[in-house]
C-alpha positions in Angstrom: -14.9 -30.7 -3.1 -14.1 -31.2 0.5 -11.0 -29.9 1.8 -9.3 -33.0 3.5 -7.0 -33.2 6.5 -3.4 -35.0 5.6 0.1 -35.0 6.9 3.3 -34.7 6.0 3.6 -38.1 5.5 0.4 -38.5 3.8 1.3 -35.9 1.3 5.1 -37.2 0.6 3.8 -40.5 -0.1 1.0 -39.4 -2.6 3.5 -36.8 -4.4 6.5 -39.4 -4.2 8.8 -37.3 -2.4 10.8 -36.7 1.1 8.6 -36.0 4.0 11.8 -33.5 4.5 10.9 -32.2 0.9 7.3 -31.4 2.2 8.6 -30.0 5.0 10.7 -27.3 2.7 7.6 -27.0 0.6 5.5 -24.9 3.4 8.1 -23.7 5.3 9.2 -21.8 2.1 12.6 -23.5 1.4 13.7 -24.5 -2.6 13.0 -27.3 -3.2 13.2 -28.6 -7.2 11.1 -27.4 -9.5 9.7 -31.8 -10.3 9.4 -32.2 -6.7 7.2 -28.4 -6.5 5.1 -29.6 -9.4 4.4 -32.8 -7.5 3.3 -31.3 -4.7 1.3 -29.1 -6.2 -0.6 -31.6 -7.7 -1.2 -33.4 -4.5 -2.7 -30.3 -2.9 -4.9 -29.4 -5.7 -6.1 -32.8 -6.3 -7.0 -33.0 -2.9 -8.3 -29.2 -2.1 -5.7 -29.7 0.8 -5.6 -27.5 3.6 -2.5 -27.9 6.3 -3.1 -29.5 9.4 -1.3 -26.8 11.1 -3.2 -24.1 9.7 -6.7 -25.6 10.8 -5.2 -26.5 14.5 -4.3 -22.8 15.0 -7.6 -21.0 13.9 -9.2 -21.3 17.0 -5.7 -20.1 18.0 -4.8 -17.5 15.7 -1.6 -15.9 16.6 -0.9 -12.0 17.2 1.2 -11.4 14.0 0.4 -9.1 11.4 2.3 -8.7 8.0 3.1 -5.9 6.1 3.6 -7.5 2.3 5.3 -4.7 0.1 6.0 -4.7 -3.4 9.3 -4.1 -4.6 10.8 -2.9 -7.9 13.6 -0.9 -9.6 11.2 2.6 -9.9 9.5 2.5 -6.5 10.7 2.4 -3.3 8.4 1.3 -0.2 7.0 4.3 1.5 8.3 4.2 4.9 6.1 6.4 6.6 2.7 4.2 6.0 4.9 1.5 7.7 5.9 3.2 10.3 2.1 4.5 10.8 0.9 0.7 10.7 3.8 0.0 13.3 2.9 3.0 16.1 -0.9 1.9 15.9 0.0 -1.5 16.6 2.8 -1.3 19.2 -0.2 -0.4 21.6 -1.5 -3.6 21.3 -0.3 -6.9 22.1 0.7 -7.6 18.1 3.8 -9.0 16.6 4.7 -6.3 13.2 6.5 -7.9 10.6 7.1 -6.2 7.1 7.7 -8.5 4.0 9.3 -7.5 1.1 7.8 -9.1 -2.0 7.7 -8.6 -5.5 6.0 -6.4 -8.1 5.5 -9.4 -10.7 2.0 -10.9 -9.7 2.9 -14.4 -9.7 5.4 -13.8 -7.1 3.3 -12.2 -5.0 1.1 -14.6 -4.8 3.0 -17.3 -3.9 4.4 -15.1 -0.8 0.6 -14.1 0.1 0.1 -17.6 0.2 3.1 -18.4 2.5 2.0 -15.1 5.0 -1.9 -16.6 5.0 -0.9 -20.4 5.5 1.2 -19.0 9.2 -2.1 -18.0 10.0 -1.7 -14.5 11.5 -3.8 -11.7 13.0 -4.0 -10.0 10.0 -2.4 -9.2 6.7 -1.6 -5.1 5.2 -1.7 -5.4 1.4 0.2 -2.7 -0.5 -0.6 -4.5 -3.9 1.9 -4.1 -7.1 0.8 -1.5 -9.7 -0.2 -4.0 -12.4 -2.0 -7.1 -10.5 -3.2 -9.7 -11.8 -6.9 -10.9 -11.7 -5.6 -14.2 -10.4 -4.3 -12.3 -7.4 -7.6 -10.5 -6.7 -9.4 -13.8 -6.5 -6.7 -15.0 -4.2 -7.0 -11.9 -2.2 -11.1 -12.1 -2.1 -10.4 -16.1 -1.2 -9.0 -15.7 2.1 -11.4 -16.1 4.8 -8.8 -16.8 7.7 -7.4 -13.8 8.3 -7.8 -9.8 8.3 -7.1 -8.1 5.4 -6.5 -4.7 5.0 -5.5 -3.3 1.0 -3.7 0.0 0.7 -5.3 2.4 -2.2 -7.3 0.0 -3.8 -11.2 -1.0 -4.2 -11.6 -5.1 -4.4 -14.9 -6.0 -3.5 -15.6 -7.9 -0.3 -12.0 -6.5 1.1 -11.6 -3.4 3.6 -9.3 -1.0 2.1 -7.9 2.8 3.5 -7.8 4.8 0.7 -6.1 8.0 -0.9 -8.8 10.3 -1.9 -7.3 11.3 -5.4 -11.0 12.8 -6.6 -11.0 15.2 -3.9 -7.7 16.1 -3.8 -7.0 17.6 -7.3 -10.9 19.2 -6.7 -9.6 20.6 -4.0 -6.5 21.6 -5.9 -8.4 23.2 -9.1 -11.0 25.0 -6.7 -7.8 26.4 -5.0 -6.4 27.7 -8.4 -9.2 29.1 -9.6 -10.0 31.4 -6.9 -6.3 32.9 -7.4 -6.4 33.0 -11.1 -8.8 33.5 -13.9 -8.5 33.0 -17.9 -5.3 31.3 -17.8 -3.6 28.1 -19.5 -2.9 25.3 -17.7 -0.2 22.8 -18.5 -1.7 19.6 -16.5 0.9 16.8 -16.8 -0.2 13.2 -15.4 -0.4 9.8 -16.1 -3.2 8.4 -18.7 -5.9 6.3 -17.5 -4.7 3.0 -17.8 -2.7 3.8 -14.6 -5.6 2.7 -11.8 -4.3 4.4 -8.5 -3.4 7.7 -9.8 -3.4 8.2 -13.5 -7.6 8.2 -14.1 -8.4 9.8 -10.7 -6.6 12.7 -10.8 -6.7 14.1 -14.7 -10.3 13.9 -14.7 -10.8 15.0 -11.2 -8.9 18.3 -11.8 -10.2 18.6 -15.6 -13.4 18.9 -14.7 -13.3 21.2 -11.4 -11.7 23.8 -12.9 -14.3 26.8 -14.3 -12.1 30.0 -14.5 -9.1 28.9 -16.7 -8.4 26.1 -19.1 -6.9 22.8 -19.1 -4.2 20.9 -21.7 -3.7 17.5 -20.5 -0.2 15.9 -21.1 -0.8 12.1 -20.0 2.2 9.6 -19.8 2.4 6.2 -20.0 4.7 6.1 -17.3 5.6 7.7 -14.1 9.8 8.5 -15.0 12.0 11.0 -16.1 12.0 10.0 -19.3 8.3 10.2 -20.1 8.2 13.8 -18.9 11.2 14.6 -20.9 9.6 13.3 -24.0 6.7 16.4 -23.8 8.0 19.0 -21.8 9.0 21.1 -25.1 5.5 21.0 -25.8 4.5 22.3 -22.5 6.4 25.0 -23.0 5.1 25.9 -26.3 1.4 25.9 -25.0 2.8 29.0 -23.2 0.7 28.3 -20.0 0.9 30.0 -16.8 0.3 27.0 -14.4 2.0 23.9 -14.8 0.1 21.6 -12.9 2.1 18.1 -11.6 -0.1 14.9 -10.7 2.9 13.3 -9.3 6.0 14.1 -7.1 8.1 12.4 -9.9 6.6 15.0 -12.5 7.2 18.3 -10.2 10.9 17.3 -9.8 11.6 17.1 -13.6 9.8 19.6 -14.6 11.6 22.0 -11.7 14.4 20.8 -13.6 14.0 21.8 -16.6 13.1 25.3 -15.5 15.8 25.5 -13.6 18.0 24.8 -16.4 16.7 27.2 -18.7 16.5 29.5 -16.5 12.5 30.1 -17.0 11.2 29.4 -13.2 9.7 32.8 -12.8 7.7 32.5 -15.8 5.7 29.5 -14.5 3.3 28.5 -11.4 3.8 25.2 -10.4 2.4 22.9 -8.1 3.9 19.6 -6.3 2.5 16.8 -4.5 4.6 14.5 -2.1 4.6 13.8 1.9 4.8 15.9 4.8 8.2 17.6 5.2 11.2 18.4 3.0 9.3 17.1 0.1 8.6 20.7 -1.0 12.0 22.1 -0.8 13.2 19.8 -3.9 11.3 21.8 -6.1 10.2 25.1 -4.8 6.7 24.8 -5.8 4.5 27.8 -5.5 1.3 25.2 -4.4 1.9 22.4 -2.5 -0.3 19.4 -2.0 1.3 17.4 1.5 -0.3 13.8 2.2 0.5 12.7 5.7 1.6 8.8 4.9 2.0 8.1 8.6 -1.6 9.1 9.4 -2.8 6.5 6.5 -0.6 3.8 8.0 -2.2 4.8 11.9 -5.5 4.4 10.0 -4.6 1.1 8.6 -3.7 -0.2 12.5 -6.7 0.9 13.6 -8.6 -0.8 11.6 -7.1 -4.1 11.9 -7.6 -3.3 15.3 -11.2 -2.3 14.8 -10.6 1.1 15.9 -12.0 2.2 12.8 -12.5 6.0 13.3 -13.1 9.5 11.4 -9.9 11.2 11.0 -8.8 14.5 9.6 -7.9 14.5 5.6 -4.7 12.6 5.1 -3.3 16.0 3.2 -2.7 19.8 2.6 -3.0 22.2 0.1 -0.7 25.4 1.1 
């Protein structure tokens, strides 16, 4: 169907409401959930698309958006901001960052807000469980540049942790120090898409001079780690291997508290810095966040250019 050209007025008539209600509606304001619905209808009816939207494409303005999901567990990772924002502040580009959801649906809805203002370009750092319905939103938008964080959606440009060669990297380097030992891997299963697949099988298969028990949890907390860390221990390995930062700390922990630390190697993985001093870990994997984020810029700038590994094993 072709996308037709209405106002305000146009719109409030067809849906039966306020042109002052239409107004809220795309400026982002509550409105009731009828007059919403209304509207809503009106627009799909009529494959709408703004009037001010299509009068400033050949005028696109020099804003870019950072949308980040928010929850309870996570916390946004400042340092990929702040990479985005130096790469940027040599241009002539307005940084904004927007702090969204981590439920899907809300998402959405502000993605759709950010794309309708028509910016430069948009930096996606996507919730953990997204929805199909937002990947086809996210492989709809034509008007503006897109840039996804750590995640492969077809048709969409995307900076990417290297998990694969990481925890390679990270077996290679324990197997040239050690030989016919048990190792305590504990991760996150593979329903877990950024992380939990990646790394488990990356390291599993890498390594040729000791052996491997996986522990995988369903969940990246405290909690889940407590639940088999007495098992761990009864493996009696000699490396305790951590796929996540979250992991290292509990597991330190524990150690700590039973006063068993000497008995174990153990690795961490976290961002450049004081990461590393929380738990003392006798391997280290550092990823330099702010290097991602400076690779992001560039790329929305179309600076795209090789760059040394975003991390460290020491």
């Amino acid at each position: 169907m072709k996308k037709q050209k209405m106002t305000y007025h146009d719109i409030a008539e067809k849906a039966e409401v306020g042109i002052g209600t239409v107004s809220r509606y795309f400026n982002n304001y509550n409105i009731s959930e009828v007059a919403k619905t209304k509207i809503n209808k009106v627009l799909s009816e009529t494959n709408y698309i703004p009037n001010f939207a299509a009068s400033n494409i050949k005028k696109p303005s020099k804003d870019v958006y950072l949308i980040l999901p928010y929850n309870n567990d996570e916390t946004a990772n400042m340092e990929i901001v702040n990479g985005v924002k130096s790469s940027l502040s040599q241009q002539n580009i307005n940084f904004f960052i927007f702090l969204s959801s981590s439920d899907s649906e809300i998402y959405q809805k502000d993605l759709k807000y950010l794309t309708m203002r028509n910016p430069y370009g948009i930096v996606l750092l996507l919730p953990k469980h997204t929805s199909s319905n937002l990947i086809l939103q996210i492989q709809e938008i034509k008007s503006t540049k897109l840039i996804v964080y750590n995640r492969n959606i077809e048709g969409i440009n995307s900076v990417n942790i290297d998990d694969k060669e990481i925890f390679k990297n990270l077996a290679i380097k324990i197997d040239k120090s050690y030989k016919n030992e048990k190792i305590a891997f504990i991760g996150l299963n593979k329903q877990d898409i950024t992380t939990g697949k990646y790394r488990s099988e990356s390291f599993t298969n890498a390594i040729q001079n000791n052996t491997v028990k996986n522990y995988l949890l369903k969940q990246n907390s405290f909690e889940h780690v407590q639940s088999i860390i007495e098992k761990v221990i009864e493996h009696n390995p000699k490396i305790i291997v951590s796929a996540t930062h979250t992991i290292s700390m509990y597991v330190y922990g524990h150690l700590m508290e039973n006063k068993i630390r000497n008995k174990f190697v153990t690795t961490d993985i976290g961002r450049m810095g004081k990461s590393q001093y929380l738990t003392n870990s006798d391997i280290n994997i550092f990823i330099d966040y702010f290097l991602i984020g400076y690779k992001i810029g560039n790329k929305l700038l179309n600076k795209d250019k090789k760059m040394e590994n975003f991390f460290k094993i020491i």
